[in-house]
C-alpha positions in Angstrom: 77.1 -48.4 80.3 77.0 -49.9 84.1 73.4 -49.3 84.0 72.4 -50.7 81.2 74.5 -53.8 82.0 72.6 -53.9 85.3 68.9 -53.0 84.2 69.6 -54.9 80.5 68.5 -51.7 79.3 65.3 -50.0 78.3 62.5 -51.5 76.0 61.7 -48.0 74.1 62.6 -44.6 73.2 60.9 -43.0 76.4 63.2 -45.5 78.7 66.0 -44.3 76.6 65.1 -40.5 77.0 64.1 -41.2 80.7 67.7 -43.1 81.6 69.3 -40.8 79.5 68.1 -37.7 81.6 68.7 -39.2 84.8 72.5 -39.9 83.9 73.1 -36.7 82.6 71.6 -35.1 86.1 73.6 -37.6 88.4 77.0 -36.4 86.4 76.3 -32.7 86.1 75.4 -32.8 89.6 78.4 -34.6 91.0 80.9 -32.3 88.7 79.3 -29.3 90.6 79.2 -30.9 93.7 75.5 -30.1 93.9 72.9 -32.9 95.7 71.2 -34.9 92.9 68.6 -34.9 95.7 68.0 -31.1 96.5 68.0 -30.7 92.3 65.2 -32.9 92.0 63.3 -31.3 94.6 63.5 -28.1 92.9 62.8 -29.0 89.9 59.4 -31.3 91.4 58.9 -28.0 93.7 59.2 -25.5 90.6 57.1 -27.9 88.1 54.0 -27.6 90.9 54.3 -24.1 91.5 54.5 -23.5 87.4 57.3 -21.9 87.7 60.7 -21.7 85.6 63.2 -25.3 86.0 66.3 -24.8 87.6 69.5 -24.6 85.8 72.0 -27.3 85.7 74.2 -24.7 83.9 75.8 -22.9 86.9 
């Protein structure tokens, strides 16, 4: 809600998926107490090396 108050929210479904992503990553991360930074680079790092995405799960 902040963010779309902020940004006056996206103009299509891909900003939508995009924004909606991001916000789910930035909670899951902070529940876990995990760096939203460190996840990203794994997942950019895994992405290039075609291997698996890591898991937000555990």
């Amino acid at each position: 809600m902040i963010d779309r108050r902020i940004t006056q929210g996206t103009r299509g479904e891909a900003g939508q998926r995009y924004h909606e992503r991001m916000w789910t990553m930035i909670a899951t991360c902070k529940k876990q107490n995990r760096s939203l930074f460190s996840f990203l680079q794994e997942s950019i790092a895994a992405k290039l090396a075609r291997q698996p995405a890591p898991s937000l799960l555990g």
